[in-house]
N, C-alpha and C positions, 0 to 999 in steps of 0.2 A: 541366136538370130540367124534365120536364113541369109541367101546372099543378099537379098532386097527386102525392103519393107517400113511401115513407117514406127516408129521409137517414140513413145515418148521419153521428154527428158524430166530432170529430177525439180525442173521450175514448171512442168505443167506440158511445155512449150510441145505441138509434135513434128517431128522432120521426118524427111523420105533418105532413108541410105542405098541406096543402091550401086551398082557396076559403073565402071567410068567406061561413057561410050563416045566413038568417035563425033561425034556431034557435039558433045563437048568441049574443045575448046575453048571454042572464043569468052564460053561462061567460066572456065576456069583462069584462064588470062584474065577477065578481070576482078575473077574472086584474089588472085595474087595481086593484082596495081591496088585492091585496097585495102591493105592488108595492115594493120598497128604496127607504129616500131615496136612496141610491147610485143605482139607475135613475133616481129622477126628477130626480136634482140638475140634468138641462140639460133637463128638460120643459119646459113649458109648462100646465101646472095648471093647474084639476082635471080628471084624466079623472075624471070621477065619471058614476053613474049617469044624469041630465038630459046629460049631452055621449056616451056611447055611445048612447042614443037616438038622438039626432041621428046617429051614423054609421048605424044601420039605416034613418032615418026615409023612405027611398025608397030602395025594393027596386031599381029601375035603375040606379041609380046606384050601387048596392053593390060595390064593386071592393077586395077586400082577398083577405088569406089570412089563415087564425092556423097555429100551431105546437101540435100537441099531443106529450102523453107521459105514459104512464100514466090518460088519460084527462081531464085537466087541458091548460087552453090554460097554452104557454110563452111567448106570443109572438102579437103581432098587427103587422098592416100593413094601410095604410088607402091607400084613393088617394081625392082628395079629386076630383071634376071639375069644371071649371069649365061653367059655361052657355053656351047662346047658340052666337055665334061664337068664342069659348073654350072649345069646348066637345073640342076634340082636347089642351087642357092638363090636367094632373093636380096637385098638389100632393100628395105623399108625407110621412106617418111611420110608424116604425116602434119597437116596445117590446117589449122580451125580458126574461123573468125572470133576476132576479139569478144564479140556478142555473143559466142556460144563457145565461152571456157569454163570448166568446172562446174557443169551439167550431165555431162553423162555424154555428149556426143562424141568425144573424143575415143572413151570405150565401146559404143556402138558402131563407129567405124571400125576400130581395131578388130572385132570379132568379125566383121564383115569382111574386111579384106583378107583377116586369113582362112578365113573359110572358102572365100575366092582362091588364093593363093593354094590351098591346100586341093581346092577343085582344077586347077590345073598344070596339078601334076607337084610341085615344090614341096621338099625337105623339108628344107632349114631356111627362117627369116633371120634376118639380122640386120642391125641397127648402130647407132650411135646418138649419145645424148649428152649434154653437156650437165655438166654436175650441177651446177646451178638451178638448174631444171626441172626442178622438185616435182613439179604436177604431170612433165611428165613421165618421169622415173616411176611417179605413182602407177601410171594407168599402165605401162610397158607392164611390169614389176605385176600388176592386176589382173594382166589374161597371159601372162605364163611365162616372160621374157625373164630370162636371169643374166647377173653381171657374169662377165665371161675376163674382162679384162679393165685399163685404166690405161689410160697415155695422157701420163703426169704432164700439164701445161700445154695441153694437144690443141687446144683453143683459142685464137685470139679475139676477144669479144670486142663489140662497139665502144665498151668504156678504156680500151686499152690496155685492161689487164688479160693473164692469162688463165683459162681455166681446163680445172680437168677434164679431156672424154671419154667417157664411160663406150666401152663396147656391149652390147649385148646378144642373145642369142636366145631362137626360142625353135625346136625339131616338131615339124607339123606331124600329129598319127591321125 
C-alpha cells in the first residue's frame, strides 16, 4: 500500500487510509470520546482531548495515518519520535473503531504508517502490547514486528488483574 489510498476490507466494506493531517483533529478527538470499552480494555487512558493535542502539538513531527469511512475517522496511528540522537526511533499505537475489527483495517493502517514512518527518515518502530491482545499480536507479528522482550505483570488491566507486556520491534529497510 502506498502512503494513501482506498482498501478494501475482508467484509466488502471500502475505506480511505491516508496521512494524518493537521486538520484533523477535532475528527480524531472524537473518533477517541467514542470509542468501546472493548477497544479500550488494553489502552492506556485517557485519550482525551489535552493528550490529542499533544499528538498535533508539532507539526514535524506529525507521523501518523487515520482510517476513514463514510466521512468519519475509524482508526488512527501515531508514531511517536524520539529526539536527539533517538531521533531514527519511533514508538507506535494504533486504535480502530469497534465497527472495523478483524477486517483488515488494522493491517492497512500498519503498512501505511510504516511506510510513512519509513518516508521520514526512522529506523526502528517499537511498541508494546499486552499479552491478552491476541488480534493484536496478530497483525504486529503480520507486517514484520517481533517479540524483543516481556515485563512479567507490566499491566494493570480494568479487571484488576495483572498482565504481561510484550515489547516489540520491527527495523524499517
Amino acid at each position: 500500500m502506498s502512503l494513501a489510498g482506498e482498501t478494501r476490507l475482508r467484509d466488502g466494506r471500502i475505506v480511505t487510509v491516508r496521512p494524518l493531517q493537521l486538520g484533523d483533529k477535532e475528527s480524531v478527538v472524537q473518533f477517541y470520546a467514542g470509542l468501546s470499552p472493548e477497544v479500550l480494555r488494553w489502552a492506556l487512558p485517557p485519550y482525551d482531548r489535552p493528550r490529542v493535542e499533544r499528538f498535533f502539538s508539532n507539526p514535524e513531527q506529525l507521523i501518523g495515518v487515520i482510517g476513514l469511512a463514510e466521512g468519519r475517522v475509524i482508526g488512527h496511528l501515531h508514531v511517536f519520535r524520539y529526539p536527539s540522537r533517538m531521533s531514527h526511533l519511533g514508538d507506535l499505537i494504533i486504535y480502530l473503531d469497534q465497527g472495523f475489527l478483524n477486517v483488515g483495517l488494522g493491517t492497512a493502517m500498519m503498512k501505511a504508517g510504516l511506510d510513512l514512518a519509513r518516508a521520514r527518515g526512522l529506523h526502528r518502530i517499537q511498541l508494546t502490547v499486552i499479552d491478552g491482545n491476541k488480534n493484536a499480536l496478530h497483525v504486529y507479528e503480520k507486517v514484520g514486528f517481533r517479540r524483543e522482550g516481556v515485563r512479567v505483570e507490566g499491566y494493570l488491566g480494568e479487571d484488576g488483574r495483572y498482565y504481561n507486556a510484550i515489547d516489540m520491534g520491527l527495523i524499517l529497510r
